[in-house]
C-alpha positions, 0 to 999 in steps of 0.5 A, spaced: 773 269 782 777 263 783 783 262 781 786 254 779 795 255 778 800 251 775 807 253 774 805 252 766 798 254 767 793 258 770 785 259 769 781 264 772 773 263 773 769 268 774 763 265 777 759 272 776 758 271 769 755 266 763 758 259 763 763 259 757 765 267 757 767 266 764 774 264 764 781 267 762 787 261 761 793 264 761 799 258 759 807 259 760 813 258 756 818 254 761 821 261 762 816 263 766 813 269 761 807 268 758 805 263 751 798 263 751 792 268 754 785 265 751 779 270 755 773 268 753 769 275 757 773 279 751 774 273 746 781 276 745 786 271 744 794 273 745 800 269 744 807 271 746 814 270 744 819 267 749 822 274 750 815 276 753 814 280 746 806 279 744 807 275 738 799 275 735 793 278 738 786 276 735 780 279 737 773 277 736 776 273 730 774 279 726 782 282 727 788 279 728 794 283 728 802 280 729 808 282 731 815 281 730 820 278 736 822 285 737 815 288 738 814 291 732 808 291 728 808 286 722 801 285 720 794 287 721 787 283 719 781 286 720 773 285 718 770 292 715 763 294 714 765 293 706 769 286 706 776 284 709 783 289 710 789 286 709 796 291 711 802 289 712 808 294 716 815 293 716 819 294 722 812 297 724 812 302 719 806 301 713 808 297 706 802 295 703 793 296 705 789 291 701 782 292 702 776 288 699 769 292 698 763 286 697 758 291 695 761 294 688 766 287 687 772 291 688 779 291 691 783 296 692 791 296 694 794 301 697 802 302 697 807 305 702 814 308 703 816 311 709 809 310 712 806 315 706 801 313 702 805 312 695 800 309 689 793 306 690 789 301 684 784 297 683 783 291 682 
């Protein structure tokens, strides 16, 4: 591993794997707490608040999930078998899932209170 620091950046190689998907580069917010990690050997990107709370994590660009400055959950995207979910939290607690299912041209919206499945339809 070959590490290559700046105050505001640092980009660590690794030399052992494929050239592309080998490096893990981490950006700072002046404050010193992290604003951005791209690693290519995961293909996960995390971006972060001032605060150090993480803000939004993408992984493999087929789930995305964000978060408030508090941490608490606020959205998650993700790719199923069937097509793309959508769900939506408030102060961490679920609200709403929007799933889509591409085999039978279907959508289905579920809805929440308290974290408990309250209504389903199908659009």
């Amino acid at each position: 591993m070959t590490t290559l620091g700046i105050s505001h950046k640092k980009i660590e190689i690794y030399t052992n794997l494929k050239e592309g998907a080998d490096q893990i580069v981490t950006t700072y917010h002046k404050n010193g707490n992290p604003s951005k990690e791209v690693n290519s050997i995961k293909n996960i990107t995390k971006e972060y608040y001032q605060n150090g709370k993480l803000k939004i994590e993408i992984i493999d660009s087929k789930a995305t999930t964000k978060y408030d400055p508090e941490g608490k959950l606020t959205e998650k995207w993700y790719i199923t078998e069937k097509g793309n979910c959508r769900e939506l939290y408030d102060k961490g607690v679920i609200t709403q899932k929007t799933c889509e299912d591409r085999s039978i041209k279907e959508t289905t919206v579920s809805y929440y209170k308290d974290g408990k499945l309250v209504e389903t339809k199908k659009l």
